[in-house]
DOVONU-138374 format. One line per field, with one value per residue: y, x, z of N, C-alpha, C in turn; residue number from 0; residue in three letters. Coordinates in nm, 4 decimals. Each point is the difference from the previous one (the first is absolute). Layout:
N
n_Y = c(Y/...)
n_X = c(X/...)
n_Z = c(Z/...)
ca_Y = c(Y/...)
ca_X = c(X/...)
ca_Z = c(Z/...)
c_Y = c(Y/...)
c_X = c(X/...)
c_Z = c(Z/...)
num = c(NUM/...)
residuo = c(ALA/...)
//
This chain:
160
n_Y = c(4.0789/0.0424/0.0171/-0.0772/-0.0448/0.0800/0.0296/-0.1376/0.0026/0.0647/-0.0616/-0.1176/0.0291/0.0498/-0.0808/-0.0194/0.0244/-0.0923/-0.1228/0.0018/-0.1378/0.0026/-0.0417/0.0585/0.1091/-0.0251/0.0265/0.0337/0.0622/0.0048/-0.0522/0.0631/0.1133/-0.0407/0.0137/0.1027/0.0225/-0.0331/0.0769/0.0643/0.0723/-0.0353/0.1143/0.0977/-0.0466/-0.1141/0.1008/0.0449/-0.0722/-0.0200/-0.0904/0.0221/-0.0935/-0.0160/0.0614/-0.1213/0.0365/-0.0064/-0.1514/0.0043/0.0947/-0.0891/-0.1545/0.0185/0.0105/-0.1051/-0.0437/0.1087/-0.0481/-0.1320/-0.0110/0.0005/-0.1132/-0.0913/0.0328/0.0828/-0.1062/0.0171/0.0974/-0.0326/-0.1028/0.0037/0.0352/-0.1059/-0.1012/0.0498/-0.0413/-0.1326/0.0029/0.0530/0.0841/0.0550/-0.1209/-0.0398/0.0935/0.0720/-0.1788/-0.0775/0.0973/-0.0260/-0.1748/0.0800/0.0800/-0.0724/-0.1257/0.0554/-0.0041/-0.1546/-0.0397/0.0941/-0.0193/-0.1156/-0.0265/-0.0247/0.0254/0.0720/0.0207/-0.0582/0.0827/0.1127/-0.0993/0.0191/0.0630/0.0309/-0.0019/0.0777/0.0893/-0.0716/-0.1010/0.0681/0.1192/-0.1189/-0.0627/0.1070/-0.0150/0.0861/-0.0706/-0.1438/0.0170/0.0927/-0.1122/-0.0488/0.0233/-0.0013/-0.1568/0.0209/0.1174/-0.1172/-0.1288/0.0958/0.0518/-0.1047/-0.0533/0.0884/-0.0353/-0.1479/0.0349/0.0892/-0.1054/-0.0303)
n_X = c(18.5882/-0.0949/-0.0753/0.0713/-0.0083/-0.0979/-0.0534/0.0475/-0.0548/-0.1685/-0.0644/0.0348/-0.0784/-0.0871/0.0167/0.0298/-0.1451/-0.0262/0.1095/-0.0851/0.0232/0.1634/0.0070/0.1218/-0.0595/-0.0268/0.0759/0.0614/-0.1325/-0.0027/0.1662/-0.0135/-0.1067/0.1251/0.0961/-0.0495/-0.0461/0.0729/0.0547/-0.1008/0.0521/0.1638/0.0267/-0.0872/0.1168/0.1680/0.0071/0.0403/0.0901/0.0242/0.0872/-0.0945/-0.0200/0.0917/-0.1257/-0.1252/-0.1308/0.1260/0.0129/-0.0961/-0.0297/0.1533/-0.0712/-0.0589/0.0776/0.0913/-0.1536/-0.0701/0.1070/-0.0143/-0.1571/0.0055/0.1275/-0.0256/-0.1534/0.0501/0.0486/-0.0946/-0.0608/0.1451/-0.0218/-0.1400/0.0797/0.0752/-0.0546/-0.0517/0.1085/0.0114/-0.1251/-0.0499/0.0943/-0.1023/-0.0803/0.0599/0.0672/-0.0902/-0.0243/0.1500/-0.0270/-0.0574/0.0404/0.1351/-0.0665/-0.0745/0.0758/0.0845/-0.0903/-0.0610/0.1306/-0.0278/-0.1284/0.0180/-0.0922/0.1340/-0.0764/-0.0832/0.1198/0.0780/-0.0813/-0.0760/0.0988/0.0313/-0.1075/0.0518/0.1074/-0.0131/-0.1176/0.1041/0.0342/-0.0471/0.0801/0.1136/0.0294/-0.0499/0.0968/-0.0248/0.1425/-0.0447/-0.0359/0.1398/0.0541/-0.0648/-0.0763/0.1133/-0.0090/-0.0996/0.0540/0.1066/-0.0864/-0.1115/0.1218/0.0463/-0.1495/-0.0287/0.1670/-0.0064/-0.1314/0.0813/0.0699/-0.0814)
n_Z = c(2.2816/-0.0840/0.0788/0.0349/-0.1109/-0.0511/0.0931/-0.0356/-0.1327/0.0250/0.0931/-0.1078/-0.1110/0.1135/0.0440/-0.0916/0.0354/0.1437/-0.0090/-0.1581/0.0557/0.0084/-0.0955/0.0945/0.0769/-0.1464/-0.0151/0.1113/-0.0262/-0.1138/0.0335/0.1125/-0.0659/-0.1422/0.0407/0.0777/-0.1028/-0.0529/0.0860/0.0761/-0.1223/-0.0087/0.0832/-0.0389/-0.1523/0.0835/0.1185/-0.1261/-0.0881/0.0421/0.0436/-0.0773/-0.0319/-0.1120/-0.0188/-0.0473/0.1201/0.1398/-0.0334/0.0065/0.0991/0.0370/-0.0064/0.0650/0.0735/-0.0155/-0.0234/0.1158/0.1205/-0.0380/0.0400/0.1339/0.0069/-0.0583/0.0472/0.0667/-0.0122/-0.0085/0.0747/0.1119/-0.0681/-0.0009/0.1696/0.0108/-0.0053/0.0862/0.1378/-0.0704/0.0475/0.1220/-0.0353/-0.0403/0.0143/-0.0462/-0.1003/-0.0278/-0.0165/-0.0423/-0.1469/-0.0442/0.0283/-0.0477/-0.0638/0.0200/0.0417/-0.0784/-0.0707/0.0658/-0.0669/-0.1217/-0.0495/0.0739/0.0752/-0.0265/0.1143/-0.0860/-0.0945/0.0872/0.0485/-0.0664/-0.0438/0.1658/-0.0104/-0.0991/0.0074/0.1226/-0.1009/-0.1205/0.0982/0.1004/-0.0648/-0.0688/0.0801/0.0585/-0.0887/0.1170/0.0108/-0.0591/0.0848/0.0817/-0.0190/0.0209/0.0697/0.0491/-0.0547/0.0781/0.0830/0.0033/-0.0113/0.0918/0.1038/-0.0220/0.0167/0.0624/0.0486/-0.0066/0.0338/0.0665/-0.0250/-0.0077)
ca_Y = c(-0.0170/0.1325/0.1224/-0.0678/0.0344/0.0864/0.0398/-0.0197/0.1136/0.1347/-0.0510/-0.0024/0.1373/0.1089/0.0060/0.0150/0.1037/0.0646/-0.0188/0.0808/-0.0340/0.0077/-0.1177/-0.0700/-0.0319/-0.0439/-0.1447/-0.0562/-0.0221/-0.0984/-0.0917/-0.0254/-0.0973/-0.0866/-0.0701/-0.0423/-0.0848/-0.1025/-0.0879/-0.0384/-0.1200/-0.1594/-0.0199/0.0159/-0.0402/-0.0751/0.0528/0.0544/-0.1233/-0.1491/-0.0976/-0.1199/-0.0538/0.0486/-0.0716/0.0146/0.1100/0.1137/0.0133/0.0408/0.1031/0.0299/0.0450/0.1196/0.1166/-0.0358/-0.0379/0.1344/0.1065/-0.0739/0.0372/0.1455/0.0367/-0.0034/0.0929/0.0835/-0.0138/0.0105/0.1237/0.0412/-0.0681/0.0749/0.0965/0.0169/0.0017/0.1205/0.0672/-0.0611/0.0411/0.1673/0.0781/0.1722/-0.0182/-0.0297/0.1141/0.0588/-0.0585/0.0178/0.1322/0.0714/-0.0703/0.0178/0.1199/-0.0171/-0.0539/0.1108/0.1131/-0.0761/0.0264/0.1784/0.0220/-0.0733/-0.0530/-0.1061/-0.0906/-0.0537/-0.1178/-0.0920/-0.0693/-0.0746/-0.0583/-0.0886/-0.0609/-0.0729/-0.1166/-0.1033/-0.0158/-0.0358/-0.1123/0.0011/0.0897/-0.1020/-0.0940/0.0824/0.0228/0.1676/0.0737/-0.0250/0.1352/0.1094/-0.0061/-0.0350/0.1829/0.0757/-0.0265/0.0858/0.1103/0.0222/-0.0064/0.0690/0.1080/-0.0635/-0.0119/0.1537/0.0664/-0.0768/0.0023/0.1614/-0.0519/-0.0910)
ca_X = c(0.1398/0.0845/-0.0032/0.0565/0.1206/-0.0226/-0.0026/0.1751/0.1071/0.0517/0.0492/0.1403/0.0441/-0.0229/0.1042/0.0803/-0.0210/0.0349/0.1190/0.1022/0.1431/0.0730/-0.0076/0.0919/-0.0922/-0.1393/0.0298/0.0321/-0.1070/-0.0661/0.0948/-0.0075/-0.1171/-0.0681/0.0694/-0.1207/-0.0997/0.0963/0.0402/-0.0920/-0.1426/-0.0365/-0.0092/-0.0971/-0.1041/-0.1177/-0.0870/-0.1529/-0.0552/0.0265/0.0980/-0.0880/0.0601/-0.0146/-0.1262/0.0093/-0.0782/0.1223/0.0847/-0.0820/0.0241/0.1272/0.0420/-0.1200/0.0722/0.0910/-0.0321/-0.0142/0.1313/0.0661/-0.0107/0.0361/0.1233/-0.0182/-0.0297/0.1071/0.0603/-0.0684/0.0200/0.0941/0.0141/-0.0949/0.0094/0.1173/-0.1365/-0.0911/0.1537/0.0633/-0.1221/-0.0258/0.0852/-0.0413/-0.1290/0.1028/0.0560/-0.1032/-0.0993/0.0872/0.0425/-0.1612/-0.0045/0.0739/-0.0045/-0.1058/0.0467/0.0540/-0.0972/-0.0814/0.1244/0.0063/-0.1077/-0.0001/0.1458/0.0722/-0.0083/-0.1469/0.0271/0.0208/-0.1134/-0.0865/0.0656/0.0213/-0.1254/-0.0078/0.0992/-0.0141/-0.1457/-0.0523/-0.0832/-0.1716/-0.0501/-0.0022/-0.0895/-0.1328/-0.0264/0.0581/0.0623/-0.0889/-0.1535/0.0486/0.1136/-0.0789/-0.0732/0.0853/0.0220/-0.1569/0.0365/0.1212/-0.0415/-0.0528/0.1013/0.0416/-0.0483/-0.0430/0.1137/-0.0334/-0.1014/0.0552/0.1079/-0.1044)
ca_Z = c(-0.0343/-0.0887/0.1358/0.0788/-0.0699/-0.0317/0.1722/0.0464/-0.0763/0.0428/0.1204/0.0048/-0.0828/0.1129/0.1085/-0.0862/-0.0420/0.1080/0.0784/-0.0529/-0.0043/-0.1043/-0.1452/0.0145/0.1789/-0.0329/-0.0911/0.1282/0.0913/-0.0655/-0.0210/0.1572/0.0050/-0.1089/0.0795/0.0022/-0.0421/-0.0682/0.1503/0.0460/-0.0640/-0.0230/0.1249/0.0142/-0.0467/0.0529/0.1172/-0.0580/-0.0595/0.0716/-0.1039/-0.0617/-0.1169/-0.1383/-0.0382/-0.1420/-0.0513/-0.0439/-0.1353/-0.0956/0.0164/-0.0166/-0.1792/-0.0564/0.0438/-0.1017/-0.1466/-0.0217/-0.1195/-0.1066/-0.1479/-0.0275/-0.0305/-0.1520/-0.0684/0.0249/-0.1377/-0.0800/0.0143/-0.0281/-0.1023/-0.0489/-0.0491/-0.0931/-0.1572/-0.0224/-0.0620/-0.1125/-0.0755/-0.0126/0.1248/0.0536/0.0323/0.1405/0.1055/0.0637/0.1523/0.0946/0.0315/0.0769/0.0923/0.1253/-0.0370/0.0839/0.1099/0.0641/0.0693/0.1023/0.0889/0.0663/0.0904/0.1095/0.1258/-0.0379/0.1128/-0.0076/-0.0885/0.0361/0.1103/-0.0908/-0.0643/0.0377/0.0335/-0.1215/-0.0041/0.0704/-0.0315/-0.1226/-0.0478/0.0140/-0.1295/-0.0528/0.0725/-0.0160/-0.1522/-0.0077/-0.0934/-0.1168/-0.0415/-0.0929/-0.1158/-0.1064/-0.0265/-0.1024/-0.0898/-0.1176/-0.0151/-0.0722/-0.0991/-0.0356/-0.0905/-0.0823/-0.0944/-0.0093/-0.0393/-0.1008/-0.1367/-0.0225/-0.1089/-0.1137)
c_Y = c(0.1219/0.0906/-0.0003/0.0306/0.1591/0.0668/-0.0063/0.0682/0.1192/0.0319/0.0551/0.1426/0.1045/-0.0203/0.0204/0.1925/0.1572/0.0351/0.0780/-0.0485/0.0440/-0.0866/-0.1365/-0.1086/-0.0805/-0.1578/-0.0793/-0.0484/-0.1245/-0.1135/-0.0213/-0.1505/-0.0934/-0.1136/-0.0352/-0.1163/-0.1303/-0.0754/-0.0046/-0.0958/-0.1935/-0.0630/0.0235/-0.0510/-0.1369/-0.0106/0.0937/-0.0327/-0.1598/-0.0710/-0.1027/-0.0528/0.0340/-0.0892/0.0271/0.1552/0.1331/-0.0514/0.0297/0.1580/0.1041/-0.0210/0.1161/0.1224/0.0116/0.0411/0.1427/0.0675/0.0011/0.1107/0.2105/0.0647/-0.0098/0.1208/0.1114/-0.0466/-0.0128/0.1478/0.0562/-0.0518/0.1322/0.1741/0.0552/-0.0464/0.1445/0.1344/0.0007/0.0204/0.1083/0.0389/0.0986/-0.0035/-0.0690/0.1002/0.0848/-0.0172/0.0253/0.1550/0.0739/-0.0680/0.0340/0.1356/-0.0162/0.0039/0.1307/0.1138/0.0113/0.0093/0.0881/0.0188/-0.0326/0.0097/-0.1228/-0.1245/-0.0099/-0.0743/-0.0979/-0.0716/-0.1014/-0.0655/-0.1248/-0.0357/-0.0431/-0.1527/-0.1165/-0.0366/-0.0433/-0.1408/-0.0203/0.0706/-0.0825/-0.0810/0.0233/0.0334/0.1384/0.0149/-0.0209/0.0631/0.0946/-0.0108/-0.0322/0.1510/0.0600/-0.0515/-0.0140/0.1075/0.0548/-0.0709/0.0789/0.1041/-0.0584/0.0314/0.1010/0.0435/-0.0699/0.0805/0.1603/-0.0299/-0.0597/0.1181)
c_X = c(0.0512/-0.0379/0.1303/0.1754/0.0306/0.0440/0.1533/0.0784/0.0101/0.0871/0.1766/0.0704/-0.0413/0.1542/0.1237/0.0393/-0.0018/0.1068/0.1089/0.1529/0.0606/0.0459/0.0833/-0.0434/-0.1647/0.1042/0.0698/-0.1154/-0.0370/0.0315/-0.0075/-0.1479/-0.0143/0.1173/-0.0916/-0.0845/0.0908/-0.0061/-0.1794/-0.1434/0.0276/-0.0258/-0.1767/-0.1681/-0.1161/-0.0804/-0.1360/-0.0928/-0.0155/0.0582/-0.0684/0.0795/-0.0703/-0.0921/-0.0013/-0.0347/0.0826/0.1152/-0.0947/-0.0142/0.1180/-0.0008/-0.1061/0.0604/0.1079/-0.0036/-0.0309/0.1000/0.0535/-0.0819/-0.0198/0.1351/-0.0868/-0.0657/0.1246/0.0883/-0.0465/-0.0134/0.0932/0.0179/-0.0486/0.0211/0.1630/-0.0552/-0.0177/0.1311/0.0191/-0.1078/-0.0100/0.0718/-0.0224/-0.1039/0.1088/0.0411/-0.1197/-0.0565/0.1086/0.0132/-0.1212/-0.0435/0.0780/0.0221/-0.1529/0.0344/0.1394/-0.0940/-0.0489/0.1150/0.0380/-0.1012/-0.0198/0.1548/0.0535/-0.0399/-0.1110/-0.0484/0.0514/-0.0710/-0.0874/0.0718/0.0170/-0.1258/-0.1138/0.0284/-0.0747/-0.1522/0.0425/-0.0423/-0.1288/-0.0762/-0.0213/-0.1364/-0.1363/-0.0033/0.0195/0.0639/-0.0016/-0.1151/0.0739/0.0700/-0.1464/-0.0191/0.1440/0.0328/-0.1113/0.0058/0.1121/-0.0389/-0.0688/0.0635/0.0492/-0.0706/-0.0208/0.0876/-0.0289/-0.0680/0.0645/0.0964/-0.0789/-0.0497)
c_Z = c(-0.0775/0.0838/0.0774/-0.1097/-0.0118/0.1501/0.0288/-0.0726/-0.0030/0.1156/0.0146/-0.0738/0.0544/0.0747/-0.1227/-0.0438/0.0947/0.0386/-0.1463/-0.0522/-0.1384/-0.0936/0.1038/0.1435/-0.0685/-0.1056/0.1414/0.0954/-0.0881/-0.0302/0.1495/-0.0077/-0.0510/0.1520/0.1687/0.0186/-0.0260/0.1710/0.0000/-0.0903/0.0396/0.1882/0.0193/-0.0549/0.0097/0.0719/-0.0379/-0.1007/0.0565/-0.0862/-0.0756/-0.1129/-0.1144/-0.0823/-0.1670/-0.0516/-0.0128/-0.1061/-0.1286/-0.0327/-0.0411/-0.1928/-0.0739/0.0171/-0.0853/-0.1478/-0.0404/-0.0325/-0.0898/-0.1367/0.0374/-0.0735/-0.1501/-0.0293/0.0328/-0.1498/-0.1207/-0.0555/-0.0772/-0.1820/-0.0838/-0.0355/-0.1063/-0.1583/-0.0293/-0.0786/-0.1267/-0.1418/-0.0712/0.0775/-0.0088/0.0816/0.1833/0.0556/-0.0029/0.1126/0.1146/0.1134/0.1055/0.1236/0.1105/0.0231/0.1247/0.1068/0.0852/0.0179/0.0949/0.1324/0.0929/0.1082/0.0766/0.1139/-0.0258/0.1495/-0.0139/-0.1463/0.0002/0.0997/-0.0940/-0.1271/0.1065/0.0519/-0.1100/-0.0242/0.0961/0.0216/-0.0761/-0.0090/0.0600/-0.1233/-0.0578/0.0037/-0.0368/-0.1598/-0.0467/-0.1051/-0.1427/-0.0317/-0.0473/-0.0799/-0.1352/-0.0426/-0.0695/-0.0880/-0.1324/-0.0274/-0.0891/-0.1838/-0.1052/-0.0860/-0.1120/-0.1223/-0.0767/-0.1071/-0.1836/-0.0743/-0.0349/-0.0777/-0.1268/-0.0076)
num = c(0/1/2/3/4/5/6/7/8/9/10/11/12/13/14/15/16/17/18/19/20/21/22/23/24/25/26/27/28/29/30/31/32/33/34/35/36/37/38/39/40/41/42/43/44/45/46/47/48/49/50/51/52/53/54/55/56/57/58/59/60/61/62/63/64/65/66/67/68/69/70/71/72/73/74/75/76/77/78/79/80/81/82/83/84/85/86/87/88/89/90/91/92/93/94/95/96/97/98/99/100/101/102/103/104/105/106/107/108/109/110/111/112/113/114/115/116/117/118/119/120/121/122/123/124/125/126/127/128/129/130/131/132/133/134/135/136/137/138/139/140/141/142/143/144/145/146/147/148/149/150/151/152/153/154/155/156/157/158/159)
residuo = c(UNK/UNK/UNK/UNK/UNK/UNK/UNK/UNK/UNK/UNK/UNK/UNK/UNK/UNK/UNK/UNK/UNK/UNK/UNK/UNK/UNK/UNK/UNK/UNK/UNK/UNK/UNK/UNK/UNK/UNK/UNK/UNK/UNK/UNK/UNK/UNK/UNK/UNK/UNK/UNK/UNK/UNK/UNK/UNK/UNK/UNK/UNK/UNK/UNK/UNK/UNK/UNK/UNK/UNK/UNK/UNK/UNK/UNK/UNK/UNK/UNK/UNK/UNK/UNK/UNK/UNK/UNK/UNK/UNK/UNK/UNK/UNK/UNK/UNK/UNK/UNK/UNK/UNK/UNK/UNK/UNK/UNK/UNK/UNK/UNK/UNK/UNK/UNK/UNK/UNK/UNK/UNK/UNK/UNK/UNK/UNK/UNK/UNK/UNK/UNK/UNK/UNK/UNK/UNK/UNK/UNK/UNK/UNK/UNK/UNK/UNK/UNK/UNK/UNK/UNK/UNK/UNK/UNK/UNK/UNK/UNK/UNK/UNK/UNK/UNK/UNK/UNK/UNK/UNK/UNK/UNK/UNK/UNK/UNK/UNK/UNK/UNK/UNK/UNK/UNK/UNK/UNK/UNK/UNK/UNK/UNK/UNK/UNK/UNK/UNK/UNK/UNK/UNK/UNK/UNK/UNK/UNK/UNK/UNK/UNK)
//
């Protein structure tokens, strides 16, 4: 399946990348398809799924799916909470991280092809709940958040 996600998106961002279009001929291709899709998925989908009825094991599924975004929106607000704390706290320790964080990210900007950052953002996105799943991305958020303690502490005992 992530062979398979991964394959369609380059897939789709080669031909993106071939054909070159202009901001105006690429937001028209993409409103053509999202319409598209709109006519052919409810015509197709029962012919490739078959029309089965709605079982416990898929309403079970749907609230698991549910219950995931639910608390992805929270942590996201949370974040966001955290990092205006951090504003209201320390605001030099805010504008530094702020400053050097995007001071990163326009660097990364520069360097790259704006179609091959958005490739891998949208193939990100659309790996992130097997990453999930598989615990991936708790393995790295942990590691930076041992890493980020660490500085912390460091910074601590240079003030004491």
């Amino acid at each position: 399946m992530v062979s398979a996600i991964m394959g369609v998106v380059s897939l789709v961002f080669l031909t993106i990348y071939y054909l070159d279009p202009s901001v105006l001929s690429g937001v028209s291709c993409f409103v053509m398809f999202l319409c598209l899709a709109d006519y052919l998925v409810p015509i197709l989908a029962p012919r490739i799924f078959g029309s089965n009825k709605w079982t416990t094991v898929q309403q079970q599924r749907f609230h698991e799916i549910c219950s995931n975004l639910v608390k992805s929106r929270c942590r996201t607000v949370g974040w966001w909470k955290r990092l205006f704390t951090l504003k209201e706290e320390k605001p030099k320790m805010y504008f530094m991280t702020m400053i050097i964080s995007l001071a990163a990210v326009a660097w990364v900007g520069h360097q790259v092809h704006n179609l091959l950052q958005t490739c891998v953002i949208v193939t990100f996105l659309l790996l992130l709940p097997a990453l999930n799943q598989h615990g991936i991305i708790l393995k790295y958020i942990g590691m930076a958040k041992r890493k980020i303690n660490k500085l912390l502490k460091q910074k601590e005992k240079k003030n004491e």
